[in-house]
LOVEXLO-692781 format. One record per atom (N, C-alpha, C, CB): residue in one letter; x, y, z. Coordinates in steps of 0.2 Angstrom, whole numbers, plus 5000, padded with zeros to 4 digits. Glycine has a CB too. Example, Ala and Ser with C-alpha at 12.3 -4.5 7.8 and 13.67 -1.06 7.14 Angstrom:
BEGIN
a506649725039/a506249785039/a506649845039/a505749785045/s506449895035/s506849955036/s506450005039/s507049975029/
END
This chain:
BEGIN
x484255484967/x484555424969/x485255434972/x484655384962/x485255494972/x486155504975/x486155524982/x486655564972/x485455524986/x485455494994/x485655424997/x484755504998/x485355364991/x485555304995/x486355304994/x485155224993/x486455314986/x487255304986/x487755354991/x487655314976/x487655414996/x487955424998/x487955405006/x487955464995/x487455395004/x487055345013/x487555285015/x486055285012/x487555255007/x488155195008/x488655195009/x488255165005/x489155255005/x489655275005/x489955275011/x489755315003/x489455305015/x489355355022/x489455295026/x488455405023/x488955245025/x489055195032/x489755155033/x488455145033/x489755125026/x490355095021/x491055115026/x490555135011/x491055185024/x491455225028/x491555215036/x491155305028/x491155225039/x490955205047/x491155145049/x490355205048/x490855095046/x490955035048/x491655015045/x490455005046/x492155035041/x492855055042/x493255065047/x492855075040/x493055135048/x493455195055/x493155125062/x492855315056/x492455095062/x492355055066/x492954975069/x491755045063/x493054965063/x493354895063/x493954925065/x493354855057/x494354975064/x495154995064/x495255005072/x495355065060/x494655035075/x494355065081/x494555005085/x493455085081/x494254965083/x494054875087/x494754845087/x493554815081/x495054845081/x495854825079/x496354865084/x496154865070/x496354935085/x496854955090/x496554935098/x496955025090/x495854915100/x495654905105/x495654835107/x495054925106/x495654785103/x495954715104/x496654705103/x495554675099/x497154745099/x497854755100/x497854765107/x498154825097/x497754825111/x497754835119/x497654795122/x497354875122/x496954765122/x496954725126/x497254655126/x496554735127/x497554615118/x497854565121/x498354575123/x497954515118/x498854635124/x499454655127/x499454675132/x499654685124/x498854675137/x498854735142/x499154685149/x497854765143/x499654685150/x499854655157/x500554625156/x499254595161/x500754615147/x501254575144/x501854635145/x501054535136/x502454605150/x503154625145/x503254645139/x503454585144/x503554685138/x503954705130/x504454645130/x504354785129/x504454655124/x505054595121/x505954645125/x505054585108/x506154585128/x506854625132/x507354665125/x507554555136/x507454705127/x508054745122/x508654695123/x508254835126/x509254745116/x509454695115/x510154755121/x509454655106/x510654715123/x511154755130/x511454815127/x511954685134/x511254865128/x511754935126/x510954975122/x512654905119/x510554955121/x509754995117/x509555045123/x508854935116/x509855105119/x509555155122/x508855165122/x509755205121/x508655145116/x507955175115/x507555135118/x507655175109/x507455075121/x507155015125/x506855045132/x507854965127/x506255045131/x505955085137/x506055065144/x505155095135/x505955105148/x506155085155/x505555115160/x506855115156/x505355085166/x504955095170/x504555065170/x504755135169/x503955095173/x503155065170/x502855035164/x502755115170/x503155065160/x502755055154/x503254995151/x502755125149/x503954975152/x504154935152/x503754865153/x504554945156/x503354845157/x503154795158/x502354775156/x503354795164/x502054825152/x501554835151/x500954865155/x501654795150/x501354905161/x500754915168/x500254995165/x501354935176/x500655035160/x500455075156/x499855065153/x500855095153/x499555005152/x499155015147/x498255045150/x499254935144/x498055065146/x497455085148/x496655035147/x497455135143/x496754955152/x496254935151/x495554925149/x496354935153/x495354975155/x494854985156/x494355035148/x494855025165/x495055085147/x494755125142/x494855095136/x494955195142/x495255015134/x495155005130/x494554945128/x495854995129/x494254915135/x493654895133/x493254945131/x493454865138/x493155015132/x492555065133/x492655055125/x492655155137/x493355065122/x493455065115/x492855015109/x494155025115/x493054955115/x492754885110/x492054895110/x492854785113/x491354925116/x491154945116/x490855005111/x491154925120/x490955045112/x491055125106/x491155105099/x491855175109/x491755045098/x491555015091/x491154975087/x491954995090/x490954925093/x490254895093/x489754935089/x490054895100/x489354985096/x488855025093/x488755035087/x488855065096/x489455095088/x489555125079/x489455085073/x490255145078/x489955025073/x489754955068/x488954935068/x490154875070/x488654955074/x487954925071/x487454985069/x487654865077/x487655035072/x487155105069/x487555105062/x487355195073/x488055085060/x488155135051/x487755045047/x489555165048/x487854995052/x487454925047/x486754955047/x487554825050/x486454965051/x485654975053/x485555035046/x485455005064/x486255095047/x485855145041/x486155105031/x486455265043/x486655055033/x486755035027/x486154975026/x487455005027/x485754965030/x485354925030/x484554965025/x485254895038/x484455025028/x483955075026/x484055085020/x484055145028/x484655115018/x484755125011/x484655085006/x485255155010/x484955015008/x484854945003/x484054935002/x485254865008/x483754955006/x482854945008/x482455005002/x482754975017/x482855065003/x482655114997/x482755104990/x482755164998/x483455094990/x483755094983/x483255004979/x484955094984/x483054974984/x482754904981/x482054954981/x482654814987/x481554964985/x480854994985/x480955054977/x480655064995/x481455064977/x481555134971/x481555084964/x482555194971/x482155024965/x482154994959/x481354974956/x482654934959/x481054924964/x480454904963/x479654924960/x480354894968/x479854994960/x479355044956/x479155064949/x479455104959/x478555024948/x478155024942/x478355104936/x477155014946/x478555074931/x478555134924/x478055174923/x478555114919/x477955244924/x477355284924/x477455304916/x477255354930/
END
């Protein structure tokens, strides 16, 4: 019995690291083309240039992101799906 519970753990897991995946790739992209908020007059640390204006951002690879987290979320549901299927077939089984 300690393959499905670690199957779960296992996808549980995944489909975590998945969503966080998705979280910084929808971050990117509703920022991607926006301004930073203006610094306040004398902020050294207030970025300057390109990245200033949001031209830095990595579009394209932050869709590849939303896709790649996709997938992943539905491979670790499909294997969380398996194990919910065994651990029921295991409970389901007649007392010898």
């Amino acid at each position: 019995m300690a393959f499905p519970v670690s199957a779960l753990s296992s996808a549980l897991g995944g489909m975590m690291t998945s969503m966080r995946r998705m979280d910084r790739a929808a971050a990117a992209i509703a920022t991607a083309g926006l301004p930073e908020a203006p610094a306040a007059p004398g902020d050294a640390s207030a970025p300057a240039g390109p990245a200033a204006n949001g031209a830095a951002c990595d579009l394209p690879g932050a869709m590849m992101d939303v896709l790649v987290a996709q997938r992943a979320f539905s491979a670790q549901l499909r294997v969380l799906r398996a194990a919910d299927e065994m651990i029921r077939e295991t409970v389901d089984l007649p007392e010898r």
